[in-house]
N, C-alpha and C positions, 0 to 999 in steps of 0.2 A: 858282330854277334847278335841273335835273333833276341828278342826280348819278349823275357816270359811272363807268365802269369804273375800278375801283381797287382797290390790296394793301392789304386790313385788315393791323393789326399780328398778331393770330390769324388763320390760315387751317384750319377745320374741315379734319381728317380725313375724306377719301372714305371712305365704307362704305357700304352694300345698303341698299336702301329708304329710307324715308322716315322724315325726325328731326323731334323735334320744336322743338328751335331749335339752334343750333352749337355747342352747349357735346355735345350728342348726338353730333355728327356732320353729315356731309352725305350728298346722295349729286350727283352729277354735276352736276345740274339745281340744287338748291340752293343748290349753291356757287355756280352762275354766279348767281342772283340774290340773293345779297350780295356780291359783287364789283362787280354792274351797281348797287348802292343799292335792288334793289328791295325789295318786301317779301315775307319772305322763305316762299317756294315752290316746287316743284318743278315748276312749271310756270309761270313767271317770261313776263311782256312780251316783254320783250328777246331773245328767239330762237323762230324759227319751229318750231309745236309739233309737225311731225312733226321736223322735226330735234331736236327735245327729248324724242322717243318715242323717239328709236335712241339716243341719249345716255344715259337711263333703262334701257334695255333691255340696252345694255352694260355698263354700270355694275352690274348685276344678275345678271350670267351670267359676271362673270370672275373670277378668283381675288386671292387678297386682294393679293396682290405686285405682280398685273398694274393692280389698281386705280390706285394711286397713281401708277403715271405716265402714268393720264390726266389728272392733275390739270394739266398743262401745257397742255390742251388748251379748259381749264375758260373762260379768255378769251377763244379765241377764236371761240366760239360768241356773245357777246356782241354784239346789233348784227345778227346775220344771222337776217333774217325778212320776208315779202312775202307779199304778197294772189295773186302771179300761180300760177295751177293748174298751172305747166309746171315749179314747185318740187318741188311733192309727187308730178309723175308721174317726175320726174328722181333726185327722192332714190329714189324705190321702185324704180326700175328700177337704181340701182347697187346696193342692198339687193340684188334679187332676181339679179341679173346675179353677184354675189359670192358669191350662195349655191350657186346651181346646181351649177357644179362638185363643191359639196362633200355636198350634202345625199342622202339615200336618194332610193331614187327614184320612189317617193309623193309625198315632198316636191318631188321635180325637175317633177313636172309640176304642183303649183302655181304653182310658183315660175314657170315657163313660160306660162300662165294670165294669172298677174300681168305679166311682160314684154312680153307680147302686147297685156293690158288698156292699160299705160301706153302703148304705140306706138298705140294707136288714139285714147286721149285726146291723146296731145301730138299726131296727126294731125288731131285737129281743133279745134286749136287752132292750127299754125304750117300755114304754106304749104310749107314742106319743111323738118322736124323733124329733122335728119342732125343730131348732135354727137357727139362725144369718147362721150358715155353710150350714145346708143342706136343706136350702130358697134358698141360692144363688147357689146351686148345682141343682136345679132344674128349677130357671131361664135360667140357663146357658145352660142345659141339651134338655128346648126348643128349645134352640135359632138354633141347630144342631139336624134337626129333622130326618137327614139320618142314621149320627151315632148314634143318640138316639135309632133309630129301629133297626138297625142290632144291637146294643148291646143290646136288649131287649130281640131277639131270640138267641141269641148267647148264654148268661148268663141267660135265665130265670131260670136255675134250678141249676143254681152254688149260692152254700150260703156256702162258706167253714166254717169250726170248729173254735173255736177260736184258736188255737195253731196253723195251718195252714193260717189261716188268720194275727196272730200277726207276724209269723215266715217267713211267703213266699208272701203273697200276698201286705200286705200294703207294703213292705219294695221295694219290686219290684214296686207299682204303685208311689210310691215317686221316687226312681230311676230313670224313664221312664219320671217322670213329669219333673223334673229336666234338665236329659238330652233333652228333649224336647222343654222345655223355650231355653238353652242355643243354641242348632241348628238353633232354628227359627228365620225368617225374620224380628220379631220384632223389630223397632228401637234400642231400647235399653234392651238388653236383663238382662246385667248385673243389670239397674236398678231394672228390675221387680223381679230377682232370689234374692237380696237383699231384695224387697219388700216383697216378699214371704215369708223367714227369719222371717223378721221381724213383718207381722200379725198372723202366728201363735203363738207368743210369747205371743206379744197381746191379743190374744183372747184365750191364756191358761187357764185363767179361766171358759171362756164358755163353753170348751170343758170336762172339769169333775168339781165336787163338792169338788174336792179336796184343802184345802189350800195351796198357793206358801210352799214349802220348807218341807212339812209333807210329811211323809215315811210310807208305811200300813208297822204293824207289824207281818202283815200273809203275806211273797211274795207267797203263794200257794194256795190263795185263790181265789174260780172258777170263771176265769173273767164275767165281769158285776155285780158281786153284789159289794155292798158297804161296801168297807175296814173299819177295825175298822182305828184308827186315836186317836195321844194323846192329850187330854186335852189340 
């Protein structure tokens, strides 16, 4: 029987990068898998690995105080992961939707780029793609009506594949938002890359139909249709 999430009697220390077993340390991702039973990696089963790319990437860019209380946060990434493509275009779009307002504005118009990329992948994938995320990807997208336009002509005809989008593009526009928040003049940067953290987690649900902790039992089924799923 698989072994689930659980409070070892020692819980590793959060700290920056990668350890070599828990007596080192951890960093975000490998706490969650020795909590999950697995073996232990930073890049553990048990949670879907662009969500375990922002996880890492916070976990690396915040200050050592602000570290430790994401350690609350370490469980409940455990369990949230899915084959559907409408994950990874939802996560990048609050990624880059969070970044914008704060980032230079070189950065703003990638980041715009990427926002634009994910509305045309999650367009062809739903019949009407309206959620909570990409309302506010479009408020946002007003609000920066310069790099709205140069990323309009820039990417009008960039709509990458799924594989190139799951592979290269989200995984990069997360990176970019990231480092992004963490550069920027915002008061409190560390706050907001926390915050970030922690609404994607949140709004896991909105982002697929998937329930917390269920596994499709096709992983090669062609992204955007809807995984079977057990009983």
């Amino acid at each position: 029987m698989a072994r689930g999430p659980q409070t070892p009697d020692l819980v590793p220390l959060l700290s920056r990068g990668r350890h070599r077993n828990p007596r080192k340390g951890a960093c975000f991702m490998e706490l969650a898998s020795y909590l999950a039973g697995e073996r232990w990696s930073d890049h553990p089963a048990c949670t879907h690995p662009l969500l375990g790319l922002l996880a890492r990437l916070v976990d690396d860019h915040i200050s050592d105080s602000a570290r430790q209380r994401l350690t609350l946060l370490v469980p409940e990434v455990i369990g949230l992961t899915s084959e559907d493509l409408r994950v990874d275009a939802r996560i990048t779009l609050t990624c880059s939707t969070t970044a914008l307002p704060v980032v230079s504005a070189e950065r703003q118009r990638v980041m715009a780029v990427s926002m634009l990329t994910c509305l045309r992948v999650l367009g062809r994938l739903d019949v009407d793609p309206v959620t909570p995320v990409t309302k506010r990807t479009r408020t946002a997208l007003a609000q920066v009506p310069d790099a709205t336009d140069w990323a309009e002509r820039f990417s009008r005809d960039i709509t990458p594949s799924a594989a190139v989008f799951r592979g290269r593009s989200a995984p990069a526009a997360v990176r970019l938002a990231v480092l992004g928040i963490a550069d920027s003049f915002v008061a409190e940067p560390d706050a907001l890359l926390c915050q970030l953290l922690h609404t994607v987690i949140l709004e896991w649900d909105s982002y697929t139909s998937v329930p917390r902790g269920c596994h499709p039992t096709d992983p090669n089924q062609a992204p955007g249709a809807t995984p079977p799923y057990p009983v």
